[in-house]
KOLVEX-91637 format. One record per residue (C-alpha): x negated, y, z. Coordinates in steps of 0.2 Angstrom, whole numbers, plus 5000, padded with zeros to 4 digits. Example, Ala and Ser with C-alpha at 12.3 -4.5 7.8 and 13.67 -1.06 7.14 Angstrom:
493849785039493249955036
//
This chain:
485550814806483950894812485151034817486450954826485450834837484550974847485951074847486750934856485450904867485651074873487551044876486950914887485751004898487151154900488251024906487650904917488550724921489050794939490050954931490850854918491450744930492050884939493050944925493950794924494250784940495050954938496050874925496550714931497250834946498150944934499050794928499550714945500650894947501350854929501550684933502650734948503450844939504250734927504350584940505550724952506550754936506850574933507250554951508550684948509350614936509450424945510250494959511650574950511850414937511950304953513050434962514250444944514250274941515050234960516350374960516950294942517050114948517250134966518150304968517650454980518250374997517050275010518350135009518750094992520350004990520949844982520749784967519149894961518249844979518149674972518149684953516849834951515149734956515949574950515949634932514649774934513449604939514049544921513549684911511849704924511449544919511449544900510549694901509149614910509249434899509349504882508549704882507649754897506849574906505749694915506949774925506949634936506649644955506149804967504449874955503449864968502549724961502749744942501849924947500449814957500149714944499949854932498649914943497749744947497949654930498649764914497549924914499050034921500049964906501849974910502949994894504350144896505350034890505449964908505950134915507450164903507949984908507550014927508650164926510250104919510049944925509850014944511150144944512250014937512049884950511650014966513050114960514649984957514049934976512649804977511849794991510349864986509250044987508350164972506850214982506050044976506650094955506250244957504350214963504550094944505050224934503850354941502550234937503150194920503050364916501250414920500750244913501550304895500950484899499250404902499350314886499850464876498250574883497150424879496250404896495050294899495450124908495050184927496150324926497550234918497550104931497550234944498850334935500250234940500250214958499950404957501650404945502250284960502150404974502750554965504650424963504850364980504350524985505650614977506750464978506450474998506250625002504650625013503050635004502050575018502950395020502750405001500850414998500350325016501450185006500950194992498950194997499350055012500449944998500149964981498350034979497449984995496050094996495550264992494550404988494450594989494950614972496450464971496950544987497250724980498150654966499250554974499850704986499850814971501150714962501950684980502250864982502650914966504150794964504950814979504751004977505550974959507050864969507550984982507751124971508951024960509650934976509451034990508251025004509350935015508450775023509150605017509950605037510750715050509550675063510350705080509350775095508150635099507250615112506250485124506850505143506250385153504550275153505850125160506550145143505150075134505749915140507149935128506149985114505149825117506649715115507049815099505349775090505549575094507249565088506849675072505249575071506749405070507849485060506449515046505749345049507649305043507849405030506149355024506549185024508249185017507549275000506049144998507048995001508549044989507449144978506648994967508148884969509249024958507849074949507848854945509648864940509948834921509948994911511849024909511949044927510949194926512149274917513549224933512549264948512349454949514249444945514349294960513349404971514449554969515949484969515449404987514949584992516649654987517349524997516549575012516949755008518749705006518849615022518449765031516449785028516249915016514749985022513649845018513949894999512550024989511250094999512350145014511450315018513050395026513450245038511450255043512050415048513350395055512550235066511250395074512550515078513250355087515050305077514950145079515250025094513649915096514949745092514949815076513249895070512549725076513849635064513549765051511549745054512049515051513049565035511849665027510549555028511749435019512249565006510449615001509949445000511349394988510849544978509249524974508949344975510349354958508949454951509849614949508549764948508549874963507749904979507449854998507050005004508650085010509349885015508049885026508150045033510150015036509749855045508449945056509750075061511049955066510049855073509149975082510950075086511449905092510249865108510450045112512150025115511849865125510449965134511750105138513049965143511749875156510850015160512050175162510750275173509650295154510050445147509350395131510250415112510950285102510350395088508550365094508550185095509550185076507750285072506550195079507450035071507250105056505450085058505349925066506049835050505049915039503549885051504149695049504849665035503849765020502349775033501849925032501349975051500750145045501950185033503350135047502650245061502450415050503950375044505050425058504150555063504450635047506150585043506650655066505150795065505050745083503450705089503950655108504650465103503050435098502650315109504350215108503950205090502250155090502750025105504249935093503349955075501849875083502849715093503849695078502349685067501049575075502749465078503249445062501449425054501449255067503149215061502949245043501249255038501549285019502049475017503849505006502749574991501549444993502649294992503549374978502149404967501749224968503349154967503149244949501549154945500549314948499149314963499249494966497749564982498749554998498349715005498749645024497349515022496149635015496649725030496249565039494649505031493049525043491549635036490049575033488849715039486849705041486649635057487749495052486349435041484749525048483349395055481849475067480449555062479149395056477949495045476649575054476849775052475349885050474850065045474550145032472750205039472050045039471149955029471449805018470349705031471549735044472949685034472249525028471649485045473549525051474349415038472849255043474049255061475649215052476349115037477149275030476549325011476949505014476249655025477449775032476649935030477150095040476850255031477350395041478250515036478650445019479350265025478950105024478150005008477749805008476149705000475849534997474249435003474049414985473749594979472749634993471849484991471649534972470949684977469549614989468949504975469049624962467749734972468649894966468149964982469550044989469750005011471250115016472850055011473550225008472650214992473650084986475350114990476650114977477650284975479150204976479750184998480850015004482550115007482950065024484750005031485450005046486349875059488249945054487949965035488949835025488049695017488649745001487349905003485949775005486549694988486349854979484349884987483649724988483449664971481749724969480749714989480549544995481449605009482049775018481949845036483349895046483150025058483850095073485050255067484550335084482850335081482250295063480450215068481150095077481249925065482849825075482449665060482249635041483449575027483249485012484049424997484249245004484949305024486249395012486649245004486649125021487849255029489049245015489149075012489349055029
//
């Protein structure tokens, strides 16, 4: 034993805390590509179950005829449903806040199980044509992978809660094609904060899945973008009007799902089994009557809305029905996502006032296509609310930089509209409509920090130098009620002495006059007006109370902060 121990201890001096940590930051990097690269393959492989599944029940055409139209959701919601009841409970809803709450309240813990029934369950349902998208599934079964992959390397409990939002953004990225939208939201979302190293990660496993998509699905974008481009600043006018009508239509939509939500979800449990098959069988219905667009993701009629297809009558009917469609869907509790719904209802909508703005206004020389673009961003701006996520969005998606301000005009209106309109954001009311108080990352965004001068008071203890003597900093503290002496001793900072100790010192007769002879080694740290007040938390614990400087000038003291003005600021 006598052996090993010093052997060890030598281990330890070779490699110090900071390089280990390094190394598995190294690691944890390493992992993120894997992680990407497994979440690209899965991705792969959900796009081409969803895409078999709707040419077997639905056939190859646009328009598929009667009676499949009807029959295939209808019954597909049958077997969708006892999937979910009896073998994969899990599957339920977008992932978006089953990945959440792995995050937040189960240690990254999400059993595979929940991607294998994500998967089928999805594909089933997307694929037979309810209205609903795989972006939201497959950020789930990214998630579920690099939970289990996590589990299996045995990492500690902060990487495997951080582990799954990386496996997150590695599937909507692949599922979406745009890593950017991806990771902005994924960190705006899901995670609500980062780091240097969580970012790294989360645009390793990004890259590397999308990477591994394209290669097995080609680098085509998920659109056609036309040309696009902003003409006229008149025009913004227009792309007002779109943000407040997207910002009403997501009010809608927001509403409609947490009003029927708990009401199906309150139904007896045989219904359950019924209402994806109800909800389908609605959707084929539509799709029968003429309105087959509304049914599956609807990728190819978003594209065809920007290359401008479609009269405006119909996009804003088609914009109304999906609403309706998605709604039906995913109150019925069939597993799939609102990221492509909301996308389609953006474009029609967004193609829709274009069209009215050409009609009114022929003199505009702008597209259709760019309005179905920018609406594309205003509902997710409203509805998921995600302002970030929404603005770098369409950039990415049009690669066109110069309708940069008609889409930071529209995301923006219909955002701060729809937050007064619906203060509860979609994942948020969800979540608690499960039973599960998941962080809202909006009102994180929204709470006010508490910083220093919040709580700072002026300076009330008499300040001396650390030159003079014990004399002259009793006779300082006589002019005061203060129990402590501020003592400035340049260049090494400041320090603080209670009358008691210097008056100990006087009786005692230990002969010592200049205060720099009895100085503690140990300096106040100092804070400044801007530094949060959890900083001071960290400091003040052992000196009565702190100074706060000027940052321009460090020798000038703006007040002092204690342990009690932290508190008071708080609790106010």
């Amino acid at each position: 034993m006598s052996d090993v121990t010093p052997a060890l201890a030598d281990h330890v001096e070779e490699q110090p805390s900071g390089k280990v940590a390094s190394q598995g930051e190294r690691f944890f990097l390493v992992l993120a590509i894997f992680i990407g690269v497994l979440a690209g393959l899965s991705v792969v492989c959900f796009r081409i179950a969803i895409e078999f599944v709707r040419i077997t029940l639905l056939g190859s055409s646009l328009s598929p005829g009667f009676p499949r139209i009807v029959l295939a959701p209808a019954f597909t919601g049958i077997v969708v449903a006892l999937l979910v009841l009896f073998a994969f409970p899990r599957a339920r809803g977008s992932g978006v806040n089953q990945t959440k709450a792995a995050l937040y309240i189960y240690d990254g813990y999400i059993p595979f199980r929940t991607a294998v029934g994500k998967f089928v369950c999805s594909a089933l349902a997307i694929g037979s044509g309810q209205s609903l998208g795989p972006e939201d599934p497959s950020l789930q079964i990214g998630a579920s992978i690099a939970s289990a992959l996590g589990r299996r390397l045995q990492l500690n409990r902060e990487r495997l809660r951080l582990i799954a939002p990386i496996g997150a953004a590695a599937g909507l990225s692949a599922a979406f094609n745009s890593p950017i939208s991806a990771v902005l939201f994924v960190i705006e979302e899901v995670i609500g904060r980062w780091t240097a190293s969580i970012f790294g990660a989360v645009v390793l496993a990004a890259v590397s899945s999308v990477v591994v998509a394209r290669y097995f699905l080609g680098s085509q974008p998920l659109f056609r973008i036309p040309p696009v481009q902003f003409i006229a600043p008149s025009e913004l006018f227009a792309y007002g009007v779109l943000g407040i009508v997207g910002a009403i239509a997501a009010v809608i939509f927001a509403k409609a799902i947490e009003i029927l939500r708990p009401r199906m979800k309150s139904l007896p449990r045989w219904t359950q089994f019924l209402q994806p098959a109800l909800a389908g069988l609605i959707i084929g219905l539509i799709g029968w009557l003429g309105r087959p667009e509304v049914m599956g993701a609807g990728y190819e009629f978003m594209d065809q809305a920007m290359h401008d297809q479609f009269a405006w009558k119909v996009m804003a009917i088609l914009a109304g029905l999906k609403i309706l469609s998605t709604t039906l869907s995913f109150v019925s509790g069939t597993p799939g996502g609102m990221f492509a719904p909301t996308l389609f209802i953006g474009a029609m909508l967004g193609g829709a006032v274009g069209g009215v703005e050409r009609l009114l206004f022929p003199h505009l020389t702008g597209s259709v296509g760019t309005y179905a673009l920018v609406g594309m961003g205003v509902l997710f701006a409203a509805f998921l609310r995600v302002p970030l996520t929404s603005v770098f969005m369409v950039l990415e998606v049009s690669g066109n930089y110069s309708i940069i301000v008609p889409v930071i005009l529209a995301n923006t209106l219909a955002y701060l509209i729809s937050r007064n309109l619906q203060p509860v954001p979609i994942f948020d009311m969800l979540s608690r409509q499960d039973g599960i108080d998941l962080p809202s990352m909006e009102e994180q965004r929204e709470e006010r920090v508490l910083r220093v001068e919040d709580a700072m008071r002026a300076v009330d203890v008499p300040i001396v130098n650390s030159h003079e003597t014990i004399e002259d900093a009793l006779h300082a503290l006589e002019a005061t009620s203060s129990p402590d002496v501020l003592v400035d001793d340049p260049p090494f900072g400041w320090c603080s002495l209670s009358r008691e100790t210097l008056t100990g010192i006087v009786v005692q007769g230990k002969g010592v006059e200049v205060l720099s002879e009895i100085l503690p080694e140990a300096r106040m740290p100092v804070l400044y007006p801007d530094n949060r007040l959890e900083v001071a938390l960290r400091h003040i614990a052992q000196w009565p109370f702190l100074p706060v400087v000027h940052r321009a000038n460090p020798k000038q003291l703006v007040g002092l902060i204690s342990l009690r003005d932290v508190m008071s600021a708080f609790v106010q």
